[in-house]
C-alpha positions in Angstrom: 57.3 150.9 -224.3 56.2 151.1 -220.7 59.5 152.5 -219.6 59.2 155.4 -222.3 55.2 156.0 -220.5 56.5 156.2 -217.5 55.1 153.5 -216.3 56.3 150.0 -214.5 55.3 147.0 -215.9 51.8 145.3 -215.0 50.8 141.9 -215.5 47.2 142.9 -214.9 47.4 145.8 -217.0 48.4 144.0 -220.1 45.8 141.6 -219.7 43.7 144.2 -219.8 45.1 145.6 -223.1 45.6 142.5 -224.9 44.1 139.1 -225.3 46.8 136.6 -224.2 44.8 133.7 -224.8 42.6 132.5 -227.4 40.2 129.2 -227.5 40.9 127.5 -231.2 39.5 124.4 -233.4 41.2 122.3 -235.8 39.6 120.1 -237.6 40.5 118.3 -241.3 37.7 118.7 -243.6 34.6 116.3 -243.7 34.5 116.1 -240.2 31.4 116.9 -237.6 34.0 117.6 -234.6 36.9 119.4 -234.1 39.3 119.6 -231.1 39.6 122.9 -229.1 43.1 124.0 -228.3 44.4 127.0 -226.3 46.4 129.1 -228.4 48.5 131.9 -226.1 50.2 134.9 -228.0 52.3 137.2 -226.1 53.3 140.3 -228.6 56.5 138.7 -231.2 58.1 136.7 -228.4 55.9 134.2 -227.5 53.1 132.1 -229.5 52.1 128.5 -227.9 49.6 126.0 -228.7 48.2 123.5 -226.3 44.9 120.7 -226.8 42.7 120.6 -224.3 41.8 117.4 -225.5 38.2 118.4 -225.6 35.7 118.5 -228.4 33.4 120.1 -230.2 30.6 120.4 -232.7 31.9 122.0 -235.6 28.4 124.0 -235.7 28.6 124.8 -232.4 31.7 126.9 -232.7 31.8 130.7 -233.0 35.9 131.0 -234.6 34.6 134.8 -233.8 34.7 134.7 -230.4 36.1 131.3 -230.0 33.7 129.7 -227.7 30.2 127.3 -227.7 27.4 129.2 -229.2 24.1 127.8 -228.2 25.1 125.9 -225.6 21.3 124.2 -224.9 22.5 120.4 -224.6 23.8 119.5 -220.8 26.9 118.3 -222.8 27.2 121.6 -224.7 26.7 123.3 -221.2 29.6 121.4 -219.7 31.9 121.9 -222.2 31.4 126.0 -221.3 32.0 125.6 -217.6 35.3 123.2 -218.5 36.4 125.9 -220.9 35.9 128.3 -218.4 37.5 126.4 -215.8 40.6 126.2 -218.3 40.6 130.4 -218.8 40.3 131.3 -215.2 43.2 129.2 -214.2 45.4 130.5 -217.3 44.8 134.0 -216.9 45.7 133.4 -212.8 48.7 131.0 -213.7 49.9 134.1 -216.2 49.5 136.9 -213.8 51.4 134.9 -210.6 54.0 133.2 -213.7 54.7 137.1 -214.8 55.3 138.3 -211.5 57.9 135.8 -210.8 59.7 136.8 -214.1 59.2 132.8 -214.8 59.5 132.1 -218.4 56.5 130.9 -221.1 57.2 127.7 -222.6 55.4 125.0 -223.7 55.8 122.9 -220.6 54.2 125.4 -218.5 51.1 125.9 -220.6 50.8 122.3 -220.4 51.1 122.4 -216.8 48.1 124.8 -216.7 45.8 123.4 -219.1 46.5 119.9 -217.6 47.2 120.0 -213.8 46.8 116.3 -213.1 49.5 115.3 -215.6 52.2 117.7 -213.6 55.6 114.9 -212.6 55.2 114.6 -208.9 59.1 114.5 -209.4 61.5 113.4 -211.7 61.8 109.7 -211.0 58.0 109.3 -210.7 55.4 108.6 -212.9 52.6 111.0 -214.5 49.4 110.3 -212.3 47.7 107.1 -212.5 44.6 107.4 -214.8 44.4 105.0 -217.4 44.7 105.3 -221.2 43.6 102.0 -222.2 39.3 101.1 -223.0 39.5 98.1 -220.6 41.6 99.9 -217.9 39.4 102.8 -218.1 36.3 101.0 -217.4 38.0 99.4 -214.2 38.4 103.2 -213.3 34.9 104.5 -214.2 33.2 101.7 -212.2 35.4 102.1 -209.3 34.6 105.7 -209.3 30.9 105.5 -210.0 30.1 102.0 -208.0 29.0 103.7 -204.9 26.3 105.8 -206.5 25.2 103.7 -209.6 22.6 101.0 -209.7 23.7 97.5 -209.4 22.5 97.0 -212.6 23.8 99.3 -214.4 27.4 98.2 -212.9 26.4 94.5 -214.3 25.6 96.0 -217.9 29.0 98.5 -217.5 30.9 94.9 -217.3 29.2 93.3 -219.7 30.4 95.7 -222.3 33.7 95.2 -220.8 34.0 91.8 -221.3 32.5 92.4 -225.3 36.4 94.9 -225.5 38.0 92.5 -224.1 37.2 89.6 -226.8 37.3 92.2 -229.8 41.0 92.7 -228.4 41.7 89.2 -228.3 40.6 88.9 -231.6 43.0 91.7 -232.8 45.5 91.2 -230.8 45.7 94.6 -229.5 44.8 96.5 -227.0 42.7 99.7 -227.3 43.4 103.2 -226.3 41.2 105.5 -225.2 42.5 108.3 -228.1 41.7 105.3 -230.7 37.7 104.9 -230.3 37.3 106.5 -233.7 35.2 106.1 -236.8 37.1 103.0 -237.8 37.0 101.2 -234.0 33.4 101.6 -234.7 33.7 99.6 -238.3 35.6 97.0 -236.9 34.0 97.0 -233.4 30.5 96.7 -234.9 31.5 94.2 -237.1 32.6 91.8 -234.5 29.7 92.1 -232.6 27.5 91.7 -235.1 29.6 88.9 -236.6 30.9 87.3 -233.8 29.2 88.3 -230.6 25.2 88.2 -232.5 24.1 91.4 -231.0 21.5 93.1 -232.7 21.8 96.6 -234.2 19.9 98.1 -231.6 22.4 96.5 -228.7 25.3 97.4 -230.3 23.7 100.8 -230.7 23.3 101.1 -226.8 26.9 99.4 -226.2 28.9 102.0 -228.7 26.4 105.1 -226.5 28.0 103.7 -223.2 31.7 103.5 -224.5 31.4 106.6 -226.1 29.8 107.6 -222.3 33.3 105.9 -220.8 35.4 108.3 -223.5 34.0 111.8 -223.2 34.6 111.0 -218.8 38.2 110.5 -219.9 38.3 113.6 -222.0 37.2 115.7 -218.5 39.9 114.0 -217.0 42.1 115.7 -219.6 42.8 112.0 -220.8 43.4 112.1 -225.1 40.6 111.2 -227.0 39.8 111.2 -230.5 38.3 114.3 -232.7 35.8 111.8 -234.2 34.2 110.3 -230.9 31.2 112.6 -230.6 30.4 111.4 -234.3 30.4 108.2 -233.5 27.1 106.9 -234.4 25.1 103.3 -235.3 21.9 102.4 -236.8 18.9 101.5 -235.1 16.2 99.3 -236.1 12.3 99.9 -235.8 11.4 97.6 -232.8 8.0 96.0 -232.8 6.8 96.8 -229.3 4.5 94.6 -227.7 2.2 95.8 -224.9 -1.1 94.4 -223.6 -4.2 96.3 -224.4 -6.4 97.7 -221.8 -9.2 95.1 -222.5 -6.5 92.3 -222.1 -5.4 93.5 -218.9 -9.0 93.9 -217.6 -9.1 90.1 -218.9 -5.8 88.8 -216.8 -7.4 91.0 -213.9 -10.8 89.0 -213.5 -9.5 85.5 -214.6 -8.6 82.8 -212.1 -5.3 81.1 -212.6 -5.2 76.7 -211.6 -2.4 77.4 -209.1 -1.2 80.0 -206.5 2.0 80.1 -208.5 0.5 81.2 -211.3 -2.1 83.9 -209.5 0.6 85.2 -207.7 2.5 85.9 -210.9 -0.5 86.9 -212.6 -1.8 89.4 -210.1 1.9 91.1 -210.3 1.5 91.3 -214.4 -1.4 93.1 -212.9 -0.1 95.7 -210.7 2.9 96.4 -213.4 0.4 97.2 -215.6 -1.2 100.1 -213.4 2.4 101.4 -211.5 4.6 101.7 -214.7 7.9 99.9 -213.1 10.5 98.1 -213.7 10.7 94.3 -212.2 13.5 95.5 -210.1 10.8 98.2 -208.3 7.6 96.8 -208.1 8.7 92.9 -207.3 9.8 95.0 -203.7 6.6 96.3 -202.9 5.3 96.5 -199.3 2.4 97.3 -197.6 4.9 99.6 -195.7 5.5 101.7 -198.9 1.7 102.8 -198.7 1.2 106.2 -198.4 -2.1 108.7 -198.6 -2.1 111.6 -200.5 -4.5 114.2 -199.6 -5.8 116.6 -202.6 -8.1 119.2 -200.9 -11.0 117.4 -199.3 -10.3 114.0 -201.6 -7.8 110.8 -199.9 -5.9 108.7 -202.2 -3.7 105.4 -201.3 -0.3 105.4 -203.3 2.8 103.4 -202.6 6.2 105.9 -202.3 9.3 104.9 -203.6 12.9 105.0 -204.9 13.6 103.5 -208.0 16.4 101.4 -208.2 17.5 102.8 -211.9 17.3 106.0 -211.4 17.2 107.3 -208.0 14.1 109.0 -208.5 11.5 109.1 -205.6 7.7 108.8 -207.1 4.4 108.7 -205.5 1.9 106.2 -207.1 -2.0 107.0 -206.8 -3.2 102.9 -206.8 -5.3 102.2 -209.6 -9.2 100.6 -209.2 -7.8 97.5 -210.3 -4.1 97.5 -207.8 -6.4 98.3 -205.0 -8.4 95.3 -205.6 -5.4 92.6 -205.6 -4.5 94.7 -202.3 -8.2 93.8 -201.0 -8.1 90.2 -201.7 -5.1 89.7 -200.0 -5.6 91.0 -196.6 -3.5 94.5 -197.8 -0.2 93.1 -198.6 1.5 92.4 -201.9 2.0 89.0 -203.5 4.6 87.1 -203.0 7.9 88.5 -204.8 9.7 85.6 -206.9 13.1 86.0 -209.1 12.9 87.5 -212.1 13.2 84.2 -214.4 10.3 82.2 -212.8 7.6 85.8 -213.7 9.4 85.6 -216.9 8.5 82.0 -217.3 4.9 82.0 -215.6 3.7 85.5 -217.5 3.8 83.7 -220.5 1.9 80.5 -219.6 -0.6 83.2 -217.8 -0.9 85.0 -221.1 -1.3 81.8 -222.9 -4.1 80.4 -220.6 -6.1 83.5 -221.0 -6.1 83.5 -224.4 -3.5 85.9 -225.1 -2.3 84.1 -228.7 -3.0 86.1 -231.2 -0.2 85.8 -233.9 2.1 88.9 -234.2 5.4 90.2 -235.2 8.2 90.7 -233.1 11.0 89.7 -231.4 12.3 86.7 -228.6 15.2 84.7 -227.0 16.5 81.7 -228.6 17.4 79.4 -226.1 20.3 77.4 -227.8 21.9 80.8 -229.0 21.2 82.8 -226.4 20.3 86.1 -229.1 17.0 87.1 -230.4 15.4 86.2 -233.2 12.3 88.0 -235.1 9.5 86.2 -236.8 5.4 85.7 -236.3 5.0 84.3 -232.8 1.7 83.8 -230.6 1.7 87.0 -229.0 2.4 85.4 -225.5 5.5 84.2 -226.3 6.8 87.9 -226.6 5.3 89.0 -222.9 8.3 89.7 -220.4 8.3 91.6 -217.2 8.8 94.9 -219.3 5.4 94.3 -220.8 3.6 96.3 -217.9 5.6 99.4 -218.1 4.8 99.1 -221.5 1.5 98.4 -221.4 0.7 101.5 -218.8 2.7 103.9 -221.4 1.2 102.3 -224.4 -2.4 102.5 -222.8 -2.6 105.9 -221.2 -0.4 107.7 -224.3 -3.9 110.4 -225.5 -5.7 109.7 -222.6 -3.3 111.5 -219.8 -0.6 114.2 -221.0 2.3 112.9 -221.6 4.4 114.8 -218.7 1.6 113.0 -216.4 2.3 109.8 -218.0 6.4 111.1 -217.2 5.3 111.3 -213.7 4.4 107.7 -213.2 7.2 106.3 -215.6 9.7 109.1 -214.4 11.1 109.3 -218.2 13.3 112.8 -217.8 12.5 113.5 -221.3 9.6 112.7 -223.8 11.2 111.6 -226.4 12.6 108.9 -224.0 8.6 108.4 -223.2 7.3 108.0 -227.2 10.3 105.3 -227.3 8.0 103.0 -225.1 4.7 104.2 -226.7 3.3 100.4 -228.8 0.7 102.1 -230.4 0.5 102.2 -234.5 0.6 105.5 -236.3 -2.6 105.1 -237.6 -3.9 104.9 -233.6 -2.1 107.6 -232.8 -3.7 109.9 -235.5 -6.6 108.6 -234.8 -6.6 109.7 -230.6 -5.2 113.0 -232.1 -8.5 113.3 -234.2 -10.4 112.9 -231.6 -9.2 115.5 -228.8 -8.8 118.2 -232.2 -12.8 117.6 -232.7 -13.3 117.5 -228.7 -11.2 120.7 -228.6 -13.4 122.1 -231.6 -10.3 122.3 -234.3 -11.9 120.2 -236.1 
């Protein structure tokens, strides 16, 4: 056809005239995700079809145009740029393939769509990532331990070592293309069964492993259609936080020992800064910082959480300032994290903290948590203040003011924390409607 046009024969050109590849799903019927798979189609003489091992909300699919259609989530938006990744480099593999007069065949769309499994030669192995559960967790960590939290590397082995048994048990080991809807059955049932874990634990264990798949999948590592499906019940959890009036009480009461006060005056302070053990138990009077609004000087402490990375500035609260003052400016004492656990709840106790409430706490002998009617002190634990200062200023402050102290990155990660009762909560929305004249 070109020769008869007179013309010489442009990989470019044809490009331009024809669509040589097309993104595609398949999916089997009943399912919420579907694969996406590049399909090439070169006139009569060649037609190819690759998986790019990546997957997709069946919704979120225009078969039109074969691409993401609102792409709002981060997710959705990193699927686009991998897609796009894929494209350029086919449609720049094509051109320099077509030049050469190099053949199209199924090997070298593979090549192209998946550049980390090339041969280095022919007596070598295919690169060196993992396709195993357990392996790839080794590989994650290793590749994330220099930025993540300690932490959150402790809780990343933990749910290792939770594979590891339900492998044992099968006697089998688990690939990476196998976390599917019936790993979760099976999974789920052994940790419920066997392991005790709550539904609302398992629920954050089968979030992480499905975390650990989807970073294989941008490795180009094979992963199942089903794994952004993958889902687990939660149930309601009975938050317990202190009320403003009882923290006002643990503020002005004088505990027998030193111990005790120092642990109590800490409840204290987590109850006005909003942080985790692992932030406000490292305090230091060399944290202190002044902001300066206009003509108006405020002392807050500056730092880095540990979780998150995040760097906050904390205005001290009226009642912060005070344990400052009594103690010549400096902090309390900072103690492990067992011994606060321990001495909050004889604090709570001493003060009068007993009503009897519904909720949740450690068995000793089992190690798991068990619900029932406890004395409500029984149930503090050092994740009571950040509660507590959510709980507490949730109607009072806005809730992206509230983010700023807790530094939530979205609100519906904020209302999680928020204790209050619906009935509360409709109540403090009454009241700014009738302040705000709606009502």
């Amino acid at each position: 056809m070109w020769a008869k046009c007179g013309l010489t024969f442009d990989p470019f050109l044809y490009l331009c005239f024809m669509r040589i590849f097309r993104f595609i799903i398949q999916a089997k019927g009943g399912v919420e995700n579907a694969t996406i798979h590049v399909r090439m189609k070169v006139g009569r003489t060649v037609d190819l079809k690759m998986s790019t091992y990546l997957t997709v909300p069946i919704s979120k699919w225009d078969k039109a145009t074969g691409s993401v259609k609102n792409a709002k989530t981060s997710e959705l938006k990193e699927l686009v740029v991998s897609l796009s990744e894929i494209m350029h480099r086919l449609n720049e593999a094509y051109l320099s393939h077509s030049r050469s007069g190099g053949e199209f065949t199924r090997e070298w769309l593979e090549s192209v769509i998946h550049p980390r499994r090339k041969k280095k030669d022919k007596n070598k192995e295919e690169e060196n990532i993992p396709v195993t559960l357990v392996e790839y967790f080794d590989y994650y960590i290793n590749v994330k331990r220099s930025t993540a939290a300690k932490e959150s590397v402790k809780k990343w082995s933990s749910v290792r070592q939770k594979i590891i048994a339900f492998q044992k048990s099968r006697r089998k080991v688990i690939l990476l293309k196998e976390v599917n809807e019936q790993f979760r059955i099976d999974f789920e049932d052994f940790c419920k069964k066997k392991e005790k874990l709550s539904a609302n634990y398992f629920e954050r264990v089968l979030s992480f492993i499905k975390t650990i798949c989807k970073h294989a999948g941008q490795n180009n590592i094979d992963i199942s259609p089903q794994l952004h499906g993958l889902k687990a019940k939660k149930e309601a959890v009975h938050k317990i936080y202190l009320t403003r009036e009882e923290i006002e009480l643990l503020h002005k009461s004088k505990m027998p020992n030193d111990d005790l006060e120092n642990s109590k005056d800490w409840l204290v302070i987590s109850c006005n800064t909003a942080q985790r053990i692992s932030d406000f138990m490292n305090f230091k009077k060399s944290d202190m910082v002044e902001i300066v609004d206009g003509t108006n000087r405020f002392q807050a402490i500056k730092i880095t959480q540990q979780k998150t990375g995040k760097l906050l500035e904390i205005p001290l609260f009226k009642m912060v300032r005070e344990i400052l003052d009594k103690r010549g400016g400096e902090f309390p004492e900072a103690i492990s994290d067992q011994r606060y656990n321990t001495n909050i709840k004889k604090i709570c106790q001493i003060v009068g903290i007993d009503q009897v409430v519904f909720g949740s706490k450690m068995d000793k002998k089992t190690k798991r948590l068990i619900k029932g009617d406890f004395p409500k002190y029984e149930l503090v634990s050092s994740h009571i203040g950040r509660r507590s200062f959510a709980t507490c200023q949730y109607g009072h402050l806005p809730n992206t003011h509230i983010m700023a102290y807790t530094a939530h990155s979205t609100e519906k990660q904020l209302l999680a924390y928020i204790g209050k009762p619906q009935a509360e909560v409709s109540k403090l929305s009454i009241e700014k409607l009738m302040s705000n004249g709606w009502i």
